[in-house]
matplotlib code that plots the C-alpha trace (Angstrom):
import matplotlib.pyplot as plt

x = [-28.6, -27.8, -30.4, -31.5, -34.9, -35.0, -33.1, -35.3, -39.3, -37.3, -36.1, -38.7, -36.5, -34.2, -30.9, -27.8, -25.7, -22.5, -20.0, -16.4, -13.8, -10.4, -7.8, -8.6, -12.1, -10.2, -8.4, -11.3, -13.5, -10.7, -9.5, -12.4, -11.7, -8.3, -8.5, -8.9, -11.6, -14.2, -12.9, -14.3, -13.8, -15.7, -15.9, -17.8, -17.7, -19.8, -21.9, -21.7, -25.0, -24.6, -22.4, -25.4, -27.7, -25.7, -23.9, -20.5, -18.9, -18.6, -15.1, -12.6, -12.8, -9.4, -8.0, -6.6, -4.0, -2.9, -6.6, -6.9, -3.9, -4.6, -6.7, -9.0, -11.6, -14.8, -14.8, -18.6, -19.3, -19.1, -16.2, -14.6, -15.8, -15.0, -11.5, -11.2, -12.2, -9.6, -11.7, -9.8, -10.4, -9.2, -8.8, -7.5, -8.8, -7.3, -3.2, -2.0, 1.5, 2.6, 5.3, 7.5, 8.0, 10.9, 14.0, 17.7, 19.1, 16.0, 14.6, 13.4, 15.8, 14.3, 16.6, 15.9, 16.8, 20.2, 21.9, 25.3, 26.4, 28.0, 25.3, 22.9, 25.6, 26.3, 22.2, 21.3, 19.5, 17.6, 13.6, 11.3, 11.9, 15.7, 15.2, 12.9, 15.5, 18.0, 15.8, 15.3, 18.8, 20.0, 16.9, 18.1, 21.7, 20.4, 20.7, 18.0, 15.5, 12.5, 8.5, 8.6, 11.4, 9.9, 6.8, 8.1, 10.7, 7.3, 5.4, 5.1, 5.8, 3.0, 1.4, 5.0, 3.6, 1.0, 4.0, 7.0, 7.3, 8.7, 11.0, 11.2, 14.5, 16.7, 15.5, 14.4, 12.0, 11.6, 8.7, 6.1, 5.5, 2.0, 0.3, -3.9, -6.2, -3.9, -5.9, -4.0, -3.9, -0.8, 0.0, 2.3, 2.5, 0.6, 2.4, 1.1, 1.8, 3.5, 5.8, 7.6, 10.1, 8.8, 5.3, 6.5, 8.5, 5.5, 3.7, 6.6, 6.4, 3.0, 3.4, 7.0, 8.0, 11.8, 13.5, 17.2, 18.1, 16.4, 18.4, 17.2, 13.4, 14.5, 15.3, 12.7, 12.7, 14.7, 14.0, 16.7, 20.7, 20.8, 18.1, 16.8, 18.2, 16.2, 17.8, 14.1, 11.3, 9.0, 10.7, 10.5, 6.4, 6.3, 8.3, 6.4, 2.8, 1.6, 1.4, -0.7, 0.3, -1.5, -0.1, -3.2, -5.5, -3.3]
y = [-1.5, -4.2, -3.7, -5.9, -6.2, -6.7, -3.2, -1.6, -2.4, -1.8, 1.4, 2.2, 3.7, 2.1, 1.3, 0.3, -2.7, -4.2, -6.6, -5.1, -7.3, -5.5, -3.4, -0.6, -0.2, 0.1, 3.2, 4.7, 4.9, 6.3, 8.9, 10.6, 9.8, 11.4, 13.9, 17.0, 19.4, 20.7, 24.2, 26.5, 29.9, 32.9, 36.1, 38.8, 42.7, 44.3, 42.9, 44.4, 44.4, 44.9, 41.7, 39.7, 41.4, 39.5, 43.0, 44.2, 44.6, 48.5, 47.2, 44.5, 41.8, 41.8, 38.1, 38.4, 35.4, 35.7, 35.9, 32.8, 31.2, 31.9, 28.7, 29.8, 27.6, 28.2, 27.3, 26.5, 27.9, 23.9, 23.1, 26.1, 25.2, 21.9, 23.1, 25.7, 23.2, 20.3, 17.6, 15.5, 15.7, 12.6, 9.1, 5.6, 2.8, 0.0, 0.6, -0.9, -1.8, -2.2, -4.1, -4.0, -7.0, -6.9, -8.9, -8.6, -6.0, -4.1, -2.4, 1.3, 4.2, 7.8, 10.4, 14.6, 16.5, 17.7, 14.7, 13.9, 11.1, 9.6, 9.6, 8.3, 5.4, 4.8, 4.7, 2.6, -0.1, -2.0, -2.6, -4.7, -7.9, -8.0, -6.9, -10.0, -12.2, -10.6, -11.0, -14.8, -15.2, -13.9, -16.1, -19.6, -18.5, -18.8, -22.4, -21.7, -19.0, -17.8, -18.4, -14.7, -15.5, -19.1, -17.7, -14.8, -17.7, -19.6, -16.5, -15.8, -12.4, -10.7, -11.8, -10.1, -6.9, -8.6, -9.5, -6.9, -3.1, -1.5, 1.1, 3.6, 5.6, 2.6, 0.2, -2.8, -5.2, -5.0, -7.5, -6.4, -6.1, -6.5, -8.2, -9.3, -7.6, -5.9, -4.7, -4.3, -5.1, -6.0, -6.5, -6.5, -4.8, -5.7, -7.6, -8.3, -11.9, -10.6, -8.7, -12.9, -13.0, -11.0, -12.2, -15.2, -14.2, -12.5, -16.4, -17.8, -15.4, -16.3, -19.5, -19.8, -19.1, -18.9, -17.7, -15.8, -14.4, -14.9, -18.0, -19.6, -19.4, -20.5, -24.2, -26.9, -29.8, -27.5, -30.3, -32.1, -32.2, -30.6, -28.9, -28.8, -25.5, -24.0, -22.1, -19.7, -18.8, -19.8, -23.4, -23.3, -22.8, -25.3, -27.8, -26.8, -27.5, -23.4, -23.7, -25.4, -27.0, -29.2, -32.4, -31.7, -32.7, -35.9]
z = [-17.0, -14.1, -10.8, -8.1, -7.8, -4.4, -3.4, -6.3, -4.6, -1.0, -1.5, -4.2, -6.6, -9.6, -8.8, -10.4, -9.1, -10.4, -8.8, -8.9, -8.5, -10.2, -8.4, -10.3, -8.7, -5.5, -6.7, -8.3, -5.3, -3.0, -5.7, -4.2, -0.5, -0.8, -3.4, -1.0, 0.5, -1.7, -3.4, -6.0, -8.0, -7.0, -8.5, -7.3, -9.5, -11.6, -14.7, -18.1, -19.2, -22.8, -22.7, -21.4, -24.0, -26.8, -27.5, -27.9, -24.2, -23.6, -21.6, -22.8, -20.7, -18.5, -17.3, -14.1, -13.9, -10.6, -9.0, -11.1, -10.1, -6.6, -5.0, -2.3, -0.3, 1.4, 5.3, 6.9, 10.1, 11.1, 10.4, 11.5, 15.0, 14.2, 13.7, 16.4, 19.1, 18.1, 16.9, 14.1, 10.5, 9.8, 11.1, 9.5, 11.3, 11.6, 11.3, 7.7, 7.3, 3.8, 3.4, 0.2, -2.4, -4.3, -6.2, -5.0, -5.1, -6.2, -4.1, -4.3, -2.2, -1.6, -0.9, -0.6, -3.5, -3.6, -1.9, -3.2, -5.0, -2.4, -0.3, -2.2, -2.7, 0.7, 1.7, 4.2, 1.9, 3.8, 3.9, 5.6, 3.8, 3.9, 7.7, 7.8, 6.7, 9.1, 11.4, 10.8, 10.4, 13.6, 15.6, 14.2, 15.1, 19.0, 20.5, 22.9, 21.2, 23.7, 22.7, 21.3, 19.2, 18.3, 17.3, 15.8, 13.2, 12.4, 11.7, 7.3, 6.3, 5.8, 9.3, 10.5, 11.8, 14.1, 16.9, 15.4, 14.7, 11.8, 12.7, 10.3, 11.4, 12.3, 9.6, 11.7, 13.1, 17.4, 18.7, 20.3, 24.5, 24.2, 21.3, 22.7, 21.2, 18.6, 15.7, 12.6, 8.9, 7.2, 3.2, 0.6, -2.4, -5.1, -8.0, -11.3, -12.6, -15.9, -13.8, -13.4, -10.7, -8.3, -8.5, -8.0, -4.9, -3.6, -3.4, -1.9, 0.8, 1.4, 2.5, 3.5, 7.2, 8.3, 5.4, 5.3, 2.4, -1.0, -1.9, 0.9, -0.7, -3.9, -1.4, -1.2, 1.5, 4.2, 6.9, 5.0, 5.8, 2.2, 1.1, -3.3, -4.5, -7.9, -10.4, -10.1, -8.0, -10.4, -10.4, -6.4, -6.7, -9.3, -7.0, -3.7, -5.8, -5.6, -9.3, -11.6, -14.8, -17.1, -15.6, -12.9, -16.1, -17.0]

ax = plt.figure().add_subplot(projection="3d")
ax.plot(x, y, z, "-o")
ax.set_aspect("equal")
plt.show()
């Protein structure tokens, strides 16, 4: 087994250490963060004693499904004054806005069960990326943009939430009245690089400011009167040197 030496003479006792460094180690440990209160079966009647003696129970032994099926939990005198006075349960700290990574025309819609057809049709589609390019969009329309609106057309995507606000019910980005001393953690999605495309459009995103639309991320040299279009976003990485090839070992 792996140990440290040092942590086993310190805390006198063997200990086992391993380095985890996949995403599935993440989900492992806070499976048991979020998986609930602790909760258990009780039962409480009389024993047959000639069933414990190894002998044939004097009374069948009758399954009651519905006291089975019925999920009760245990509440400490702590934590019932813990509840009764208002103190919270549970806290997240710092705020962490995800923000979604996906190809055009791709993206994921949720509607209630029951919605019609034409509803789900005529869903409002957007999400924060195609709000972000919207958002771009509109800023280099102005001939005079403010410092917000400067800083806020030079800022990358997933540093986005740090001077805007997701709204939720109207699908769009408002920048924020006060920003020092904000503490907040934004991120995208993770995206596996066999998934092509839209890994690829993920590490675009993180390093190119100002974009509106995804054709304009597929351009290289936008400083120019007529910017290099590429037929793929893995072309635009390999163009813009976020790739490496074997041409680096020539």
């Amino acid at each position: 087994m792996p140990y440290n030496l040092y942590l086993s003479l310190l805390f006198n006792y063997h200990i086992n250490v391993e380095v985890c460094t996949f995403v599935a180690v993440v989900k492992y440990l806070y499976k048991y963060v979020y998986k609930g209160h602790d909760r258990a079966h009780v039962d409480v009647g009389l024993v047959d004693v000639a069933a414990l003696n190894g002998a044939t129970p004097t009374q069948p032994h009758m399954q009651d499904e519905i006291k089975i099926y019925r999920d009760d939990r245990y509440v400490s005198a702590s934590e019932a004054s813990h509840r009764l006075y208002g103190f919270d349960l549970h806290k997240e700290h710092p705020n962490v806005v995800r923000l979604v990574v996906h190809l055009k025309g791709r993206q994921t819609i949720l509607f209630q069960k029951g919605t019609s057809v034409v509803a789900v049709f005529n869903w409002n589609p957007h999400t924060t990326l195609t709000t972000w390019f919207a958002f771009n969009k509109t800023t280099r329309e102005h001939l005079n943009p403010s410092a917000p609106l400067r800083l806020a057309l030079n800022t990358l995507y997933h540093d986005f939430p740090c001077i805007a606000t997701w709204k939720k019910k109207e699908k769009q980005w408002a920048l924020r009245i006060q920003t020092p001393g904000l503490l907040l953690v934004s991120r995208m999605y993770f995206v596996q690089p066999s998934e092509g495309e839209r890994y690829f459009l993920r590490l675009l995103l993180h390093h190119v400011p100002r974009a509106t639309s995804f054709e304009d991320l597929v351009c290289t040299n936008r400083h120019l009167q007529h910017p290099m279009q590429h037929a793929s976003f893995k072309e635009t990485c390999q163009q813009s040197g976020l790739l490496q090839d074997d041409a680096e070992w020539a």
